[in-house]
C-alpha positions in Angstrom: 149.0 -187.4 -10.8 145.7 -188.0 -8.9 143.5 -191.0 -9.1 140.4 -189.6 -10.2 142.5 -187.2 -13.0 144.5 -190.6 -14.6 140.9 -192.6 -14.7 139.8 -189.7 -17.1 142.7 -187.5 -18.9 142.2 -184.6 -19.0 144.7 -181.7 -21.1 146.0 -180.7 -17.7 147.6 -184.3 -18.3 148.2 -183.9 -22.3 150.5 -181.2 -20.8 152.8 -183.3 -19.2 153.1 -185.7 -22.2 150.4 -187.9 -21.7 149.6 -189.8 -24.3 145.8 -190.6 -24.9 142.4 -190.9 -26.1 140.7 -187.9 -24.6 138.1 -189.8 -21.9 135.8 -186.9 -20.8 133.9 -184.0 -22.7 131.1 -182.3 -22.3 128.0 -181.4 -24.6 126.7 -178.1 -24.7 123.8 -176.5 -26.4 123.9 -172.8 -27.5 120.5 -171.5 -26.2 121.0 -167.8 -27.3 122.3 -165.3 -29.9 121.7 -161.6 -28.9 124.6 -160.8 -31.4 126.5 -161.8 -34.5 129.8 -162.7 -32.8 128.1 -163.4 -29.0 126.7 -167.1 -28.2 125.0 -167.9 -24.8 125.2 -171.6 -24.0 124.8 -174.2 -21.5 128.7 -173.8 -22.1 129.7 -172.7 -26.2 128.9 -173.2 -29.5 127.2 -171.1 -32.5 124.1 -171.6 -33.5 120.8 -171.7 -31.5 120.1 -175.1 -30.9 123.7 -176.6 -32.3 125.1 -178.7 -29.7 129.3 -178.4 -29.5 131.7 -181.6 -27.4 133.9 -179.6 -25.0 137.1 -180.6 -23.9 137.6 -180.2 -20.5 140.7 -179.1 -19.1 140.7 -180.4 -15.5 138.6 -183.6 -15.7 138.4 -183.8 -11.8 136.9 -180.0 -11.9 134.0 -181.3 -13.9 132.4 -183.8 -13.5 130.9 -183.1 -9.6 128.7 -180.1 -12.2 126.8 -183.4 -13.7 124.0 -185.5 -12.3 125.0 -188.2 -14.1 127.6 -188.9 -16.9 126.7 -190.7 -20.4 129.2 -193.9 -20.7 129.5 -194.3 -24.6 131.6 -196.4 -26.9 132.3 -196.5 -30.7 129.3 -193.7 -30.4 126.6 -195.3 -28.6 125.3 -195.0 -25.1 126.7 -198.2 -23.1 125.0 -197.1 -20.1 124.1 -193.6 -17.7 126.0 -193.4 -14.5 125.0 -191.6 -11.9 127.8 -189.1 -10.0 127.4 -189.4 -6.7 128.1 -186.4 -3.5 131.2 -187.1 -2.4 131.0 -189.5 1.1 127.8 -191.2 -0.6 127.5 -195.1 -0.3 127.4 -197.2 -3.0 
């Protein structure tokens, strides 16, 4: 199991019997309907402007998409971290 994947779970690791609180999903907003059973999002959902929490399946996959990631516990925002390009400096 890599590193980065056992910081974050993912379902690739639920898989293989992993037992945990999932770590990483992703909000999406549904920006379009152009038919009854079709939604265009920023990744899924339903209605226009309902947002859905997508679980990932490869965590590692992910999160290099994002500018920054949303650090939140018990359901508020403990702080925004930035995702750095890979071989950037702290």
């Amino acid at each position: 199991m890599q590193v980065d994947s056992y910081v974050t779970m993912d379902l690739h690791d639920r898989a293989f019997g992993v037992d945990f609180e999932q770590a990483v999903t992703v909000l999406a907003t549904v920006i379009s309907r152009p038919e009854r059973h079709l939604a265009v999002t920023d990744a899924a959902a339903l209605a226009v402007g309902d947002t859905r929490e997508l679980i990932p399946a490869h965590v590692c996959t992910t999160i290099p998409l994002y500018d920054h990631c949303v650090a939140l516990r018990g359901g508020r925002v403990e702080g925004i971290l930035p995702i750095l390009p890979r071989g950037t400096r702290h």
